[in-house]
C-alpha positions in Angstrom: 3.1 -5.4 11.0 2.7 -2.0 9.6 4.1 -2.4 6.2 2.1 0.2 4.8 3.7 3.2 4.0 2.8 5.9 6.2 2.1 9.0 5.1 3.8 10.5 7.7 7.0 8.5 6.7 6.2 9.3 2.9 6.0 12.8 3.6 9.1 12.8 5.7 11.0 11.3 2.8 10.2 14.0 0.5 10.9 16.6 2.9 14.5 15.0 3.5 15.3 14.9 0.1 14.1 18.6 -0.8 16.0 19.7 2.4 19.0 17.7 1.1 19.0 19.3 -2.0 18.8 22.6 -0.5 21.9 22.3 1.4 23.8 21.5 -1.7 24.2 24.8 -4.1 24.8 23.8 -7.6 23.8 25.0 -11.0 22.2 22.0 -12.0 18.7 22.2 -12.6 17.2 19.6 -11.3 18.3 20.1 -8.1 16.7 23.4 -7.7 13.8 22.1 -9.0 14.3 19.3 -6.2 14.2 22.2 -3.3 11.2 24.1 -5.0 8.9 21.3 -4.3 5.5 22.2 -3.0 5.2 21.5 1.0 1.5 21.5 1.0 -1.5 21.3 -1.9 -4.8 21.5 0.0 -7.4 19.5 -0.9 -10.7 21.6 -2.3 -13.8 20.4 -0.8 -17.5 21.1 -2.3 -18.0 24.8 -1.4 -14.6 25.7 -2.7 -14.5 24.3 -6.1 -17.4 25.6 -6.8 -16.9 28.9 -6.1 -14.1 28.9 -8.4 -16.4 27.2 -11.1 -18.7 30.2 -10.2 -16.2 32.7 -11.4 -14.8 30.9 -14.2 -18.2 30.8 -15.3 -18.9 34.3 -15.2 -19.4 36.1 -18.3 -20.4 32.9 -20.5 -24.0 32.3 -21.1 -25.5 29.6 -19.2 -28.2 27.6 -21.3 -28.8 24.5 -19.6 -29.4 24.6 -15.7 -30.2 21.8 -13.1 -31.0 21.9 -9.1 -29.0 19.8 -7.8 -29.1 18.2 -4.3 -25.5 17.0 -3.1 -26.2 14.1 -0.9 -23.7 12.9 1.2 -23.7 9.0 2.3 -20.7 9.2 4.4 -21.9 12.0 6.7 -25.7 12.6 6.4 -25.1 16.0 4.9 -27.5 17.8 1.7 -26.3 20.8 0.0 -28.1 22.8 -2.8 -26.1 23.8 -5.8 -26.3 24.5 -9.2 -24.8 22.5 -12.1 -24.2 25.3 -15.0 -23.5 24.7 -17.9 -23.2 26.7 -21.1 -23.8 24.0 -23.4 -26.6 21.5 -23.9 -25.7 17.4 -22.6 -27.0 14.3 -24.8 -26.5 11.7 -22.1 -26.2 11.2 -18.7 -22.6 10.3 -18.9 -21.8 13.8 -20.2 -23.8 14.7 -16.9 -21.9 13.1 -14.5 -18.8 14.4 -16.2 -19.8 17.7 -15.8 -20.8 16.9 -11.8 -17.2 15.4 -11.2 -16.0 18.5 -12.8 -18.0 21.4 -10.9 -18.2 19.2 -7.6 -15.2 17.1 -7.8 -17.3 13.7 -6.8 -15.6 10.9 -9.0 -18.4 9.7 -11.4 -18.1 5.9 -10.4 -19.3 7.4 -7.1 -22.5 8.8 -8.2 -25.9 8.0 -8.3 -28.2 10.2 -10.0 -31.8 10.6 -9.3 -34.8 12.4 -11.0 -37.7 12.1 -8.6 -38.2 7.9 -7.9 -36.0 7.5 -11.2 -32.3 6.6 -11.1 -30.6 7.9 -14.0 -28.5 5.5 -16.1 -25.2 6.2 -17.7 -25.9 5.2 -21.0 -29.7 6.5 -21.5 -29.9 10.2 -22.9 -31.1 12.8 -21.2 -34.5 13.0 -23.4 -35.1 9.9 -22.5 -36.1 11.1 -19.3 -37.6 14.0 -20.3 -34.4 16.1 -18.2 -35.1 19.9 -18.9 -33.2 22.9 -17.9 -34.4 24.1 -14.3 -34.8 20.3 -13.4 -34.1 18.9 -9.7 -31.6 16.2 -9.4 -29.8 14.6 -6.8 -26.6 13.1 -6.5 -25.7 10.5 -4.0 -22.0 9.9 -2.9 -19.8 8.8 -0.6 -17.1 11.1 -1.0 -15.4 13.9 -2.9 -11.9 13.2 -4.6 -9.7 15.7 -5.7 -10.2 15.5 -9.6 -8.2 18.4 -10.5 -4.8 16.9 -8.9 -5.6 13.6 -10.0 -6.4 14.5 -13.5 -3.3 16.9 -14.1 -1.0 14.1 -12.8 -2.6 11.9 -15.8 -2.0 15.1 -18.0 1.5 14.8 -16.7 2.5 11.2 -17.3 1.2 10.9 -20.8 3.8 14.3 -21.7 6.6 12.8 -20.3 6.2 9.3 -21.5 5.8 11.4 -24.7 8.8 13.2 -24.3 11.0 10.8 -22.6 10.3 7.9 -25.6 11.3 11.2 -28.1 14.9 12.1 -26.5 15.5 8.6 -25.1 18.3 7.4 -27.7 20.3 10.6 -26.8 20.4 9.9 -23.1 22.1 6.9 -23.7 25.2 8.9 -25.0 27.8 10.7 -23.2 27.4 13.6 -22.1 24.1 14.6 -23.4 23.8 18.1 -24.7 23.0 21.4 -22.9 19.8 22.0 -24.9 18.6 18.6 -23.8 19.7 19.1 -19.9 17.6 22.4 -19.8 14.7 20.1 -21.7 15.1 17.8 -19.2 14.4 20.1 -16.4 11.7 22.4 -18.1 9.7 18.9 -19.2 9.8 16.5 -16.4 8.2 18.7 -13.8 8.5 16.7 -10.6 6.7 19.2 -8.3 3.1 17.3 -10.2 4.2 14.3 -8.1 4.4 16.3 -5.0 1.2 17.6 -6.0 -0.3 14.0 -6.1 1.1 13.0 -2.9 0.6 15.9 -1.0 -3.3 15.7 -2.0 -3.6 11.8 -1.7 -2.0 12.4 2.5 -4.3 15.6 2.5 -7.3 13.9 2.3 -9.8 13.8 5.3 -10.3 10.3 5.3 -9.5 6.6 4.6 -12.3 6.8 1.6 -11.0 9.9 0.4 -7.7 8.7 -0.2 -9.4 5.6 -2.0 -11.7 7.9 -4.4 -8.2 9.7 -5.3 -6.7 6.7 -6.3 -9.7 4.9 -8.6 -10.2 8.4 -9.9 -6.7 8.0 -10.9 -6.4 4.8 -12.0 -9.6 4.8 -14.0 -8.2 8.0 -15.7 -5.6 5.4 -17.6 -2.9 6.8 -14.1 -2.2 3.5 -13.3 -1.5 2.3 -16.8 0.8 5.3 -18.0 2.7 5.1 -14.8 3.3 1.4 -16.0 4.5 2.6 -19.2 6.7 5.7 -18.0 8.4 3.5 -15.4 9.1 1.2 -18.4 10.8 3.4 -20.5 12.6 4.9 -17.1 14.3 1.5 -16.4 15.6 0.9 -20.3 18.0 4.0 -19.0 21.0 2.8 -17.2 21.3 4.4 -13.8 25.3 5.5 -14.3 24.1 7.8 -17.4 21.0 9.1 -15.7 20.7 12.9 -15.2 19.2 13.8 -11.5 16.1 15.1 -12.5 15.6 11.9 -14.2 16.5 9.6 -11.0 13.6 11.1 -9.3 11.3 11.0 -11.6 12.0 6.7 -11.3 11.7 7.5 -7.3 8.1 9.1 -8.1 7.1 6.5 -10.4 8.0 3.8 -7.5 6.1 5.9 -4.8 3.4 6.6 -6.3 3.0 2.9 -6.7 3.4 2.5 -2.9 0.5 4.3 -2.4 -1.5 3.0 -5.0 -1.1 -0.7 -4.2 -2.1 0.2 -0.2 -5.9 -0.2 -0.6 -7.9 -3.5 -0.8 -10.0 -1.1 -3.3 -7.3 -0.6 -5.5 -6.0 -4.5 -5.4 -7.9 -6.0 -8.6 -6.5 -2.7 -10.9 -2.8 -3.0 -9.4 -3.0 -6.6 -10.3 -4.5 -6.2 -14.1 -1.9 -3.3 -14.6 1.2 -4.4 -12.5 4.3 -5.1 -14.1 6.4 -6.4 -11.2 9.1 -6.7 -13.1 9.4 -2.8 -13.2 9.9 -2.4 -9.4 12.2 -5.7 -8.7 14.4 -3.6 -11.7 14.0 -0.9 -9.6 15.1 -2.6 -6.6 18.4 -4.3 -8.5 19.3 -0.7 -9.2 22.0 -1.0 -6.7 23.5 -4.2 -5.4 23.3 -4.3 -1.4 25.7 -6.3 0.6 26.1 -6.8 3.8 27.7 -4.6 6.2 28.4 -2.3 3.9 27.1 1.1 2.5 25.4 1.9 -0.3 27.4 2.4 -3.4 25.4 3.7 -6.6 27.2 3.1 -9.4 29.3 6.7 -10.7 27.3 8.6 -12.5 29.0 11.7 -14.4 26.2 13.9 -14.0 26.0 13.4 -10.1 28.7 12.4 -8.9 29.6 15.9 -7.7 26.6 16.1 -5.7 27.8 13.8 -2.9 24.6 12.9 -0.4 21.8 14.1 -2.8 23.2 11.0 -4.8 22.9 8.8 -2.3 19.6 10.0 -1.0 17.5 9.6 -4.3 19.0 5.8 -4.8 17.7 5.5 -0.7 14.3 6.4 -1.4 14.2 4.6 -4.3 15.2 1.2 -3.1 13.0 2.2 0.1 10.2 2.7 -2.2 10.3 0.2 -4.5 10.4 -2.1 -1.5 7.6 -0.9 0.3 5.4 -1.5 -2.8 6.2 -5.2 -3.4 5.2 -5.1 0.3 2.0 -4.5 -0.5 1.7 -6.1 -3.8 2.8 -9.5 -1.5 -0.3 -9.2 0.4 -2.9 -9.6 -2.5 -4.2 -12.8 -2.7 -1.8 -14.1 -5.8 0.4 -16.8 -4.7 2.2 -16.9 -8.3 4.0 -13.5 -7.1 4.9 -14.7 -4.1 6.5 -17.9 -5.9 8.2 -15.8 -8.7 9.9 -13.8 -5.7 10.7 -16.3 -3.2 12.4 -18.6 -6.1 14.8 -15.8 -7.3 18.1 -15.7 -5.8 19.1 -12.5 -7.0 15.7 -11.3 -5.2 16.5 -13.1 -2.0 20.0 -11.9 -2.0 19.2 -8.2 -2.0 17.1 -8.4 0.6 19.5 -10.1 2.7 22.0 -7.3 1.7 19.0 -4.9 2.6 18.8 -6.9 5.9 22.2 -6.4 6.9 23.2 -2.8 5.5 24.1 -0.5 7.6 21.9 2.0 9.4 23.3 5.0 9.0 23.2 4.5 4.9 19.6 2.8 4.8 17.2 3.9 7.5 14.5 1.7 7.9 15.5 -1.1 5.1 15.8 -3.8 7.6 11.9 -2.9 8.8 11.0 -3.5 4.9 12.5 -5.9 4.6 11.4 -8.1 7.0 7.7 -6.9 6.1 8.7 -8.3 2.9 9.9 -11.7 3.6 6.8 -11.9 6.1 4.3 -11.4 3.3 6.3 -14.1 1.4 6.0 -16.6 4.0 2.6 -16.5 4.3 2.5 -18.8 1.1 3.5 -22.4 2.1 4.8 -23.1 -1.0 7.7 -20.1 -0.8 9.4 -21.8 2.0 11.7 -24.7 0.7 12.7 -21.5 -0.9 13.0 -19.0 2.5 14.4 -21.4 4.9 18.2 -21.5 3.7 20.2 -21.1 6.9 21.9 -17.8 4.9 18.6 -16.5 5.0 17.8 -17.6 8.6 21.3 -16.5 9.8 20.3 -13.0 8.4 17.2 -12.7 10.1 18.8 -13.5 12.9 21.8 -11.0 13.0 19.0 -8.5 12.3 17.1 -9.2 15.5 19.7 -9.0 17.8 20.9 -5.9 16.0 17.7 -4.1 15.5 16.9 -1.3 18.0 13.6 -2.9 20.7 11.6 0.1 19.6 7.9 -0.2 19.2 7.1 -0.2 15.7 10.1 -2.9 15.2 8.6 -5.5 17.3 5.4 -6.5 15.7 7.3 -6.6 11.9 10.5 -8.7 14.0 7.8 -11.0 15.4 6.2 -11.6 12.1 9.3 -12.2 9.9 10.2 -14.7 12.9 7.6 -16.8 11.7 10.1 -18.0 8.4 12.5 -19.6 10.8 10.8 -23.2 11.7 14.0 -25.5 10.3 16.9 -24.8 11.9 18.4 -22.4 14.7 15.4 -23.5 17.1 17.6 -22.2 20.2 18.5 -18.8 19.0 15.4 -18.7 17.4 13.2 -19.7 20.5 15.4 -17.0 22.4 14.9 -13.8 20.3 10.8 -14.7 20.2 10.4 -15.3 24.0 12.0 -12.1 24.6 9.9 -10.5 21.9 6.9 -11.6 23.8 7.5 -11.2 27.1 8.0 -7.4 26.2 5.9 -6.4 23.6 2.9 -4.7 24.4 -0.1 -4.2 22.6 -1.4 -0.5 23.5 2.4 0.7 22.8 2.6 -0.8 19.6 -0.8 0.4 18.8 -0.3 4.2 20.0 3.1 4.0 17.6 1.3 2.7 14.8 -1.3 5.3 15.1 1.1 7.8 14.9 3.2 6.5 12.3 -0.1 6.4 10.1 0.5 2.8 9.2 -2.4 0.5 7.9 -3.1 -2.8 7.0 -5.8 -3.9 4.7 -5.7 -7.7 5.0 -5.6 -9.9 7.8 -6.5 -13.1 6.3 -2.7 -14.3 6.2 -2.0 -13.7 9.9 -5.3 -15.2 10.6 -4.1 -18.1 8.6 -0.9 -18.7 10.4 -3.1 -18.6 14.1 -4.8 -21.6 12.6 -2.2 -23.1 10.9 -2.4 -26.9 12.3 0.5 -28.9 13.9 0.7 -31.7 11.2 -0.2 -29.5 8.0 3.3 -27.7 7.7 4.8 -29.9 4.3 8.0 -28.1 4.6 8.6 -29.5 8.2 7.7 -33.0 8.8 10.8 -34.1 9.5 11.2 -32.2 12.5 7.5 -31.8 13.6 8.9 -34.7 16.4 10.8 -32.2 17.9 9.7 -30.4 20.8 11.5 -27.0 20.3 9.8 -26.7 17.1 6.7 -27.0 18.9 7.6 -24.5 21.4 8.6 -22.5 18.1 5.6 -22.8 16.4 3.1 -22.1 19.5 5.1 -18.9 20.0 4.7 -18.0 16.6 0.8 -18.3 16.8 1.1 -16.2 20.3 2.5 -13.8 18.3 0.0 -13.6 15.8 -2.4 -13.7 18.7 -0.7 -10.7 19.6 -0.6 -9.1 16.2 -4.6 -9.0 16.9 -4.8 -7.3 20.1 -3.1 -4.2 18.3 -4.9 -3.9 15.4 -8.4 -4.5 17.1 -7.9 -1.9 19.7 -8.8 0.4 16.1 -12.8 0.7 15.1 -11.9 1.1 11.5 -9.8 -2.4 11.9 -13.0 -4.1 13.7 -15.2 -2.8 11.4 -12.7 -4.2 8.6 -12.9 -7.6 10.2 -16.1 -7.8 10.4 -16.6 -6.6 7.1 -14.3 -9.4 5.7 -16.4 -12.2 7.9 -13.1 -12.9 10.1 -14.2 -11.5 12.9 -16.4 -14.7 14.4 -12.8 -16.6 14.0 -11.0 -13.7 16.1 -13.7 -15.0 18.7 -13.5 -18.8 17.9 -9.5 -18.8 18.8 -9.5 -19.1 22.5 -11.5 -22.7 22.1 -9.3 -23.8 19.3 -5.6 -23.4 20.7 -4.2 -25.7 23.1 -5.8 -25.6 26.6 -3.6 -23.0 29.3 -0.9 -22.3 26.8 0.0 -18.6 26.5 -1.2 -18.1 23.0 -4.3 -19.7 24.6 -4.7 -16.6 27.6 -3.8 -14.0 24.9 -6.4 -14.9 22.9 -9.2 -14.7 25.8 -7.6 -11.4 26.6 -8.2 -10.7 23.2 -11.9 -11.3 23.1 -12.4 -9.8 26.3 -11.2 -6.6 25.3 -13.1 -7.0 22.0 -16.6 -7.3 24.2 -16.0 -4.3 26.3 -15.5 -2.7 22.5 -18.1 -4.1 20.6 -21.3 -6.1 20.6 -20.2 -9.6 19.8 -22.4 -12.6 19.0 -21.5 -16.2 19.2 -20.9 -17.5 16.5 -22.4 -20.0 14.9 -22.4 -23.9 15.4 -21.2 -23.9 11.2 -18.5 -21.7 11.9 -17.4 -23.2 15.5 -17.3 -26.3 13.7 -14.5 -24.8 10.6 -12.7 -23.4 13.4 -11.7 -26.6 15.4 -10.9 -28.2 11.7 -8.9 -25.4 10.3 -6.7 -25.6 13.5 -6.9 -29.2 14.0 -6.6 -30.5 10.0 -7.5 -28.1 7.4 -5.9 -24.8 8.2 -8.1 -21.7 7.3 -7.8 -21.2 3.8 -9.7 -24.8 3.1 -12.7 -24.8 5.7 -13.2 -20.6 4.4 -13.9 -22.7 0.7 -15.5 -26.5 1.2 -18.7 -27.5 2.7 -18.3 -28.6 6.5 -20.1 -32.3 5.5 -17.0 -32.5 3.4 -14.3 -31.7 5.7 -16.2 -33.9 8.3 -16.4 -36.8 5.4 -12.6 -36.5 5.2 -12.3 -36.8 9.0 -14.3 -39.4 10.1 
């Protein structure tokens, strides 16, 4: 669980690596541009911005005017400005552009009204007879931070400019002096400090979301694709520093863009996996050993700075296909799970050693969770190399909170072989795990988790529907295996529930009445069983739950009995039944 980035771990990343580079002086460039990084860019609300539109505004002539009342959706609030401008608009597009611009609300958040009339973006402003000293208003959820967001755009397209021009020199040893002080003068890094110091700034959930679309529908998403493209066609042993993080930026930034449902659909159009597995293969990780990035003339001097960037960026590039996994295409999932060279770095990211690659085992396991959670990945996932690894890493991995819930999902993979060991590590994992601890880490961690639809799934995953493991479905420690895995998912719902937002999530995504359904649908005084009324205990001291209906009753007993979720979420119930009986 958890395998979100949180900004609190994504802040503590770039703090590390600034502090690293700090400790090490040196001449080179990028390295002091590395320490300079900004530690903080506040994020301008309403009043602020403008203010400072006020000023810049002073001393032009203002010839079109408009009242404007800033209506707040997400908090009740109405505030009276004015929208100045010293030019005359056409079209209501070129008015929301300019209300983005003064107010910093995103224009796919507005909604303009002139009296009963709701403006559209393509009519002109005569059409609606729209004079100077007009009253509008603007309805909005919430503000973004449009100037970050935009420069960062800015940004990208100048170095993708830049780097395409002196590309076929770095690819020749060494490169000259005029291009290294290019190099650190063009690719200023601090702009993606500036994003992601903004983006873990904001004041809420939906903030963080209207950053990102206003980014991505800016053409962000798409020139990050394009950068990161022209990044990777550098090998890493002739890359100069300040290049290296730039790749760690373009991986990060990533991360946090492929975190929100919102986001999903535009990640999906403009993803090119292929540009973060490359990432990944940077450097080849085996087991129980230490990272080794490959020598590199114009680091190699720097020692642990070295080391650090090719860290974050295999931490990063990780995280992201974390997320990416979750989205509801099983053709990525299949394109992962069948490559070995995929499957053997994560073993090697499994396995390496602590003290050289904090927290890889934790994304790692998040990872090969997400790929379970498509049937069809596991004749590919259940090798006993793969197994073996997951198992060295549970009885190696330190019993702190925020490993158990990712340990007890990854668990799940394990259904062929090892049923001893296996039904060892997950009845320990169970019988001292606890909900509010995981929770309160979680919290503070600042992890979350968009989609619960594939650990719903697995809850009502039925006995007989697992293809992968007929042959031993006979066998009653694969029973006991697979109960304890839907305990644990059981589980994995009594700490995300204990949030609002999450119950307000699950409601929203109409998975809540099958939360409720669970205890009636798992097998009569089994433990996942008393979990689950546990669960929907504490769910009606939280919330006002209704029954639910007979229609959904009915999908639940056939999803857990026949169908699994996925199918009864899709066909008619007359159908299912027809199949039945």
């Amino acid at each position: 669980m958890g395998n979100k980035e949180s900004p609190a771990r994504k802040n503590e990343q770039s703090e590390e690596l600034q502090n690293s580079a700090t400790a090490h002086s040196d001449d080179n460039g990028a390295i002091a541009a590395a320490a300079s990084l900004p530690k903080a860019v506040p994020s301008a609300d309403i009043d602020k911005v403008a203010s400072i539109k006020s000023k810049k505004m002073k001393g032009k002539k203002i010839i079109y005017s408009l009242n404007v009342t800033l209506s707040c959706t997400e908090d009740g609030s109405k505030r009276e400005r004015e929208l100045g401008l010293t030019w005359v608009p056409e079209t209501i597009a070129e008015l929301q552009d300019e209300v983005q611009d003064q107010f910093n609300i995103p224009v796919f958040d507005q909604k303009l009204t002139f009296g009963p009339t709701t403006l559209g973006s393509k009519e002109s402003i005569q059409s609606y007879s729209l004079r100077s000293g007009d009253s509008i208003t603007v309805e909005y959820t919430t503000e973004a931070d449009v100037a970050v967001m935009l420069e960062t755009v800015t940004f990208l397209q100048k170095t993708l400019t830049f780097l395409e021009s002196v590309e076929p020199q770095l690819h020749l040893f060494p490169i000259s002096p005029e291009l290294q002080t290019l190099l650190q003068t063009e690719i200023d890094v601090t702009q993606l400090d500036a994003f992601r110091n903004a983006y873990h700034s904001a004041k809420s959930p939906k903030r963080q979301i209207a950053d990102a679309l206003l980014y991505i529908k800016a053409g962000g998403l798409n020139l990050l694709q394009r950068l990161h493209s022209a990044i990777l066609r550098i090998p890493l042993k002739l890359m100069p520093l300040h290049v290296q993080l730039l790749e760690f930026g373009m991986c990060q930034m990533m991360w946090t863009l492929s975190s929100h449902t919102e986001t999903e659909a535009a990640v999906l159009k403009e993803l090119k996996l292929d540009n973060i597995v490359q990432s990944l293969f940077r450097v080849t990780l085996l087991p129980n050993a230490t990272i080794s990035p490959p020598r590199n003339p114009y680091t190699e001097s720097l020692g642990d700075i070295q080391l650090e960037v090719t860290n974050n960026l295999i931490i990063t590039s990780t995280g992201c296909l974390s997320c990416v996994l979750e989205y509801e295409s099983p053709n990525i999932q299949i394109d992962l799970a069948s490559n070995p060279k995929f499957l053997e770095q994560i073993e090697g990211a499994l396995q390496s050693l602590p003290a050289s690659f904090r927290h890889s085992y934790l994304l790692a396991m998040s990872l090969l969770a997400a790929l379970a959670y498509n049937l069809d990945t596991h004749r590919y996932l259940c090798k006993p190399h793969v197994i073996q690894s997951i198992i060295r890493t549970w009885k190696n991995a330190d019993p702190t909170p925020e490993n158990n819930a990712t340990r007890g999902e990854s668990i799940y993979l394990n259904f062929t072989t090892q049923y001893l060991q296996i039904n060892e590590l997950m009845e320990q994992f169970l019988s001292e795990a606890d909900a509010n601890e995981i929770h309160t880490h979680e919290v503070e961690l600042g992890y979350v988790l968009n989609k619960y639809i594939p650990y719903l799934r697995v809850a009502y995953m039925p006995y007989h529907a697992k293809k992968t493991v007929q042959a031993c479905c006979s066998d009653p420690r694969y029973r006991n295996l697979q109960m304890m895995c839907i305990e644990t998912h059981v589980l994995f719902f009594q700490v995300i529930l204990i949030g609002e937002r999450e119950r307000k999530r699950m409601v929203d995504q109409g998975l809540m009445d099958y939360v409720v359904c669970l205890p009636s649908v798992l097998p009569a005084g089994s433990r996942a069983q008393k979990r689950a009324k546990d669960l929907v205990a504490m769910l009606g001291k939280e919330m006002h739950l209704q029954p639910p209906s007979l229609n959904t009753m009915a999908r639940a007993k056939l999803a857990a009995t026949h169908f699994g979720l996925d199918r009864v979420l899709k066909a008619p119930v007359q159908e299912l039944l027809s199949e039945v009986y």
